[in-house]
C-alpha positions as CSV (number, residue, x, y, z in Angstrom):
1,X,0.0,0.0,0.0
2,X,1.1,3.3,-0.9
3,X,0.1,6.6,1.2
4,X,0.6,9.8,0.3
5,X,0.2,13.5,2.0
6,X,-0.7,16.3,-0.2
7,X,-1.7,19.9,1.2
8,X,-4.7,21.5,0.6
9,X,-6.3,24.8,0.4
10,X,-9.3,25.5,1.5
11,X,-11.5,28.3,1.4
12,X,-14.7,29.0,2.7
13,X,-16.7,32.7,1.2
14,X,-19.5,33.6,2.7
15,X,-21.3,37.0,2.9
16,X,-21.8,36.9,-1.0
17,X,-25.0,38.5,-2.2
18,X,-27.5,36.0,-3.3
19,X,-24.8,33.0,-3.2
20,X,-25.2,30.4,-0.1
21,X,-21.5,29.8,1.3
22,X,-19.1,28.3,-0.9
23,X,-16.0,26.0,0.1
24,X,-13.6,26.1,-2.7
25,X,-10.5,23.4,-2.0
26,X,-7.4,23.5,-3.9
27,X,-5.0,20.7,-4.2
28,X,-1.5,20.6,-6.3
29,X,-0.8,17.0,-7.6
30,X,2.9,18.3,-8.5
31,X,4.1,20.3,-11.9
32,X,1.4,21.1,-14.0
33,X,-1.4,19.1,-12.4
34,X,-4.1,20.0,-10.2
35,X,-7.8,19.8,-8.7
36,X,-10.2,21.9,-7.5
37,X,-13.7,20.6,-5.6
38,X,-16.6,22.6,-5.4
39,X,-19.2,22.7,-2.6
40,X,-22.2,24.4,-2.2
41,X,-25.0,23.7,0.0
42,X,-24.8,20.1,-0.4
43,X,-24.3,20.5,-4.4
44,X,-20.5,19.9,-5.4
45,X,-18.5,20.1,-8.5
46,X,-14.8,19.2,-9.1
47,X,-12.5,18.6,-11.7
48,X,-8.9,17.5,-12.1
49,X,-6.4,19.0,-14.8
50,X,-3.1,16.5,-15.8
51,X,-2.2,19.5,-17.6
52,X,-1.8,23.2,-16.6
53,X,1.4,24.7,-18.1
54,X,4.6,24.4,-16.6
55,X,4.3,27.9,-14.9
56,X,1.1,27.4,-13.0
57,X,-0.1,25.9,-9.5
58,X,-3.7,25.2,-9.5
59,X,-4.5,28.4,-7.6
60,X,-3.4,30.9,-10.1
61,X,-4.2,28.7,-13.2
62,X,-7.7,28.8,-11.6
63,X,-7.8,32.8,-11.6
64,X,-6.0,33.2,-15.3
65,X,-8.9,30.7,-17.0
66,X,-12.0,32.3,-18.3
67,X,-15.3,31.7,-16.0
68,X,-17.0,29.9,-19.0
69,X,-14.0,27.3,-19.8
70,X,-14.0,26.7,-15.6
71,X,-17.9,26.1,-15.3
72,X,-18.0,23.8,-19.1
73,X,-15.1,22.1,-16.7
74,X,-17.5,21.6,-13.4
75,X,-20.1,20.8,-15.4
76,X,-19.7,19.2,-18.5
77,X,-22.5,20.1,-21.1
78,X,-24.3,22.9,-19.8
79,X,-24.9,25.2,-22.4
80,X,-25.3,28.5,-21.7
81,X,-28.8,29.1,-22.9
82,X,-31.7,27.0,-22.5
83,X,-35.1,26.6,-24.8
84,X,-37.4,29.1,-24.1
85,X,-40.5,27.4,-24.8
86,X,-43.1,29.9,-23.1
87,X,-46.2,30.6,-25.1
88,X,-45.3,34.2,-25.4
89,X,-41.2,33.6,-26.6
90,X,-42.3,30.3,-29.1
91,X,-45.2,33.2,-30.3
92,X,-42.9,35.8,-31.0
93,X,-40.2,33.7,-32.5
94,X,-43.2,31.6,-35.3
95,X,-44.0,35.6,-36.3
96,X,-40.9,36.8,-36.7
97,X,-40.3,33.6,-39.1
98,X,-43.5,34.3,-41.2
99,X,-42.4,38.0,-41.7
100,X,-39.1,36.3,-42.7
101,X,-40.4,33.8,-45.0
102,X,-42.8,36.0,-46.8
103,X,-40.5,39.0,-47.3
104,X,-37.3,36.9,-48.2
105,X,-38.1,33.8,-49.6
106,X,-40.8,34.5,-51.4
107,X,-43.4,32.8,-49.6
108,X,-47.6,33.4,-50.5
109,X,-49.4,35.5,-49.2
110,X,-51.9,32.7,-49.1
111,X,-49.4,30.8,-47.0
112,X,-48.4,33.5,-44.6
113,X,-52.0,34.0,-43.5
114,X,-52.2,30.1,-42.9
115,X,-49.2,30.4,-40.9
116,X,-49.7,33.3,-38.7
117,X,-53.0,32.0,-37.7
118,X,-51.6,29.2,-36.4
119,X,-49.8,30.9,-33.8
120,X,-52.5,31.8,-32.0
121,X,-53.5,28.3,-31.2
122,X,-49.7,28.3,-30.0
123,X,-50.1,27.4,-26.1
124,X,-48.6,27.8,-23.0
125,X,-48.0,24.0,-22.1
126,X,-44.2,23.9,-24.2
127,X,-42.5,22.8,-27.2
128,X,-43.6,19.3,-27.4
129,X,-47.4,19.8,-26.8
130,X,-46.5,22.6,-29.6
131,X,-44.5,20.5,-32.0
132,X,-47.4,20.2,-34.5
133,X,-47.7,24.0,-34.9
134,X,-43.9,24.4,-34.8
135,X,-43.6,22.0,-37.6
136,X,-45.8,23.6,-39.8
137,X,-44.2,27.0,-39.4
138,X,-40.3,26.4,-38.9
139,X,-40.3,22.7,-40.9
140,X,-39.1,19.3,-40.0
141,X,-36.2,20.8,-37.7
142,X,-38.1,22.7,-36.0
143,X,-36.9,22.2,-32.7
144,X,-33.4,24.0,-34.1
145,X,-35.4,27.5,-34.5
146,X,-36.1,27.2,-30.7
147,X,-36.1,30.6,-29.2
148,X,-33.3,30.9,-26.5
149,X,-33.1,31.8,-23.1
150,X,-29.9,32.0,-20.4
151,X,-29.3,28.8,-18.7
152,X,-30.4,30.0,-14.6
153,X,-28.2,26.9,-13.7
154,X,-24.7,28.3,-16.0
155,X,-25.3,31.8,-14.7
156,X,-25.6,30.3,-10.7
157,X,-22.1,28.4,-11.5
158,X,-20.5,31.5,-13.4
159,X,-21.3,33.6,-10.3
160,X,-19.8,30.9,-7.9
161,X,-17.0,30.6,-10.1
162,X,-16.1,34.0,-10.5
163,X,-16.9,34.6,-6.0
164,X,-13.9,32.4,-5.8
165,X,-11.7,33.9,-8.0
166,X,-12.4,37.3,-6.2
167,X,-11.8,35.6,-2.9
168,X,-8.2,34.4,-4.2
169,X,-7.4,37.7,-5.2
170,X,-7.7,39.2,-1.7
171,X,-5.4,38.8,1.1
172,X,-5.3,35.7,3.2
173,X,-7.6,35.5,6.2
174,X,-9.1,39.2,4.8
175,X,-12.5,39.3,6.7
């Protein structure tokens, strides 16, 4: 069996607006490699990199990434944006189609009216229960002409991300 010691850094940040506290821990694996864990009110991210860059520990390669390279690392797949399939956002988005495909492409007049009348029996019970509607307007890939919203859950991490970055910018034990 083979033990090993490592040292750790661990920080706890509390008294951000709107954030529960956050632990951030920080562990150098030697040269160039490096892990950072996550933990947040029982939720918890981590990830480990086997590659840094010669020059960095994993504190200060931490602060030099970009917030959106650090949460696709916690998190792998979150998108930034979400569908926003509200009544009012799929609504809006079918119109602004029609207008399109009847100014641009050439589309009837005939089919335009069609069209835009079916968007009022667009409902507020999301893109699935809407997918017959969607089709007609947007085609057989209609679920690519989704309108988009931020993703609540990217945002949450960016700001929880970018708390601990401030926090290793200030002075040790800073209160």
């Amino acid at each position: 069996m083979v033990v090993k010691e490592s040292t750790l850094t661990k920080l706890t940040i509390t008294d951000v607006p709107n954030l529960d506290p956050i632990n951030a821990i920080f562990e150098d694996y030697g040269p160039q490699r490096g892990k950072v864990i996550i933990e947040v009110c029982g939720d918890a991210w981590s990830y480990f990199w086997g590659a840094m860059g010669e020059q960095y520990a994993i504190k200060s390669f931490f602060l030099k990434a970009g917030t959106d390279y650090l949460v696709r690392k916690f998190k792998i797949g979150i998108d930034s944006t979400i569908d926003d399939d509200s009544q009012e956002a799929l609504q809006l988005k079918a119109k602004k189609e029609v207008i399109q495909n009847r100014r641009f492409d050439g589309y009837s007049k005939h089919w335009a009216r069609d069209k835009w009348d079916l968007i009022d029996e667009i409902s507020d019970c999301g893109k699935n229960e809407n997918s017959d509607i969607l089709y007609e307007i947007f085609g057989e890939e209609w679920y690519s002409y989704l309108p988009q919203k931020p993703n609540p859950k990217y945002r949450h991490l960016c700001r929880i991300v970018d708390a601990i970055k401030e926090a290793l910018r200030m002075p040790p034990n800073c209160v």
